[in-house]
N, C-alpha and C positions, 0 to 999 in steps of 0.2 A: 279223714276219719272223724275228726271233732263235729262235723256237720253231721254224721251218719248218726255220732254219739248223741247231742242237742238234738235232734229229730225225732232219732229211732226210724228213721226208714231210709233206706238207701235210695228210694225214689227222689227224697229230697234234692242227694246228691248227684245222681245219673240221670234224672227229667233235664226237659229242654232249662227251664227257670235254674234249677243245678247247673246246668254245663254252664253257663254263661255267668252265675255268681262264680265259679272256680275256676273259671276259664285263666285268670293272672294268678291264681297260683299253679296250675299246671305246666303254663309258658314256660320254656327251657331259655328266658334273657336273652342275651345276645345270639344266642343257637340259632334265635327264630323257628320258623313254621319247617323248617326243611331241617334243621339241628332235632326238634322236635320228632319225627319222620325218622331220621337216622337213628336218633336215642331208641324207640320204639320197635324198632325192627331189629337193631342188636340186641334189644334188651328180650324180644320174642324167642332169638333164635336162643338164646343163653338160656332161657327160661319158659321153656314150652309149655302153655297153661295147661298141658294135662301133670305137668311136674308139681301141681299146687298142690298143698293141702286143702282144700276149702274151708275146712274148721277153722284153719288158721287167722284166713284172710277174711271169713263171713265179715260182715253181708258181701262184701263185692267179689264180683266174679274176677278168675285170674284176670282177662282181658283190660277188667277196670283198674286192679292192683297194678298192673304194671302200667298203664298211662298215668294213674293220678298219684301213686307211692312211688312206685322204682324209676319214673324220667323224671321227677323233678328231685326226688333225690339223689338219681345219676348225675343232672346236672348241676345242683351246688358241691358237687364234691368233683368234678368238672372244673368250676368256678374258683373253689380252692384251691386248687393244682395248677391251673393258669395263673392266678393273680396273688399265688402263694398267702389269701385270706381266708382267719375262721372264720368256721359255719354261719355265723351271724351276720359278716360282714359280706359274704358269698350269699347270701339268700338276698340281701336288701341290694348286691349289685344286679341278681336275677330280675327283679322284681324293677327296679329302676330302668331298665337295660331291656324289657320286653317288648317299649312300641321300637328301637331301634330293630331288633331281631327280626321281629315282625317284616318291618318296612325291607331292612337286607339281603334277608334271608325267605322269603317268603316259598310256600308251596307252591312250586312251577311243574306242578302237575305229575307231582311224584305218588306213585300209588301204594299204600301202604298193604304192609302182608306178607 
């Protein structure tokens, strides 16, 4: 959201150049690419994008609130619960913890939806 806010346009954040400056903070850590996957698809079915408000969420559309707001904040509060640490110390294991995830946990060809 700080990017969308600095910008003004959600393009900054959702273009290809966006996806790939946000890409390490979306990362779900240790989760990896298939934690990611999982987070995303629970967090669809709990929260069906016609459930949004838009007003709420503007500029971004449900689909983008829940990949770029609610899995990475599903997953430090994940992180906290696991490794019994606050929010701050849970976000910098995320964030440390992501080319592991990555490498572990990788998308083996799971189809999201």
């Amino acid at each position: 959201m700080r990017e969308v806010e600095r910008t003004g346009s959600v393009r900054a954040v959702v273009g290809v150049k966006g996806q790939f400056a946000s890409f390490e903070k979306t990362q779900p850590g240790y989760y990896g690419e298939l934690g990611s996957i999982i987070l995303h698809q629970t967090l669809f079915s709990l929260f069906p994008p016609s459930s949004f408000d838009a007003a709420l969420i503007a500029p971004l559309a449900p689909a983008e609130f829940i990949q770029r707001i609610l899995v990475p904040e599903t997953a430090v509060r994940l992180v906290m619960q696991d490794l019994g640490q606050p929010p701050d110390e849970a976000l910098r294991t995320l964030r440390e913890s992501a080319q592991y995830g990555v490498a572990m946990f990788p998308d083996a060809g799971i189809e999201e939806g």
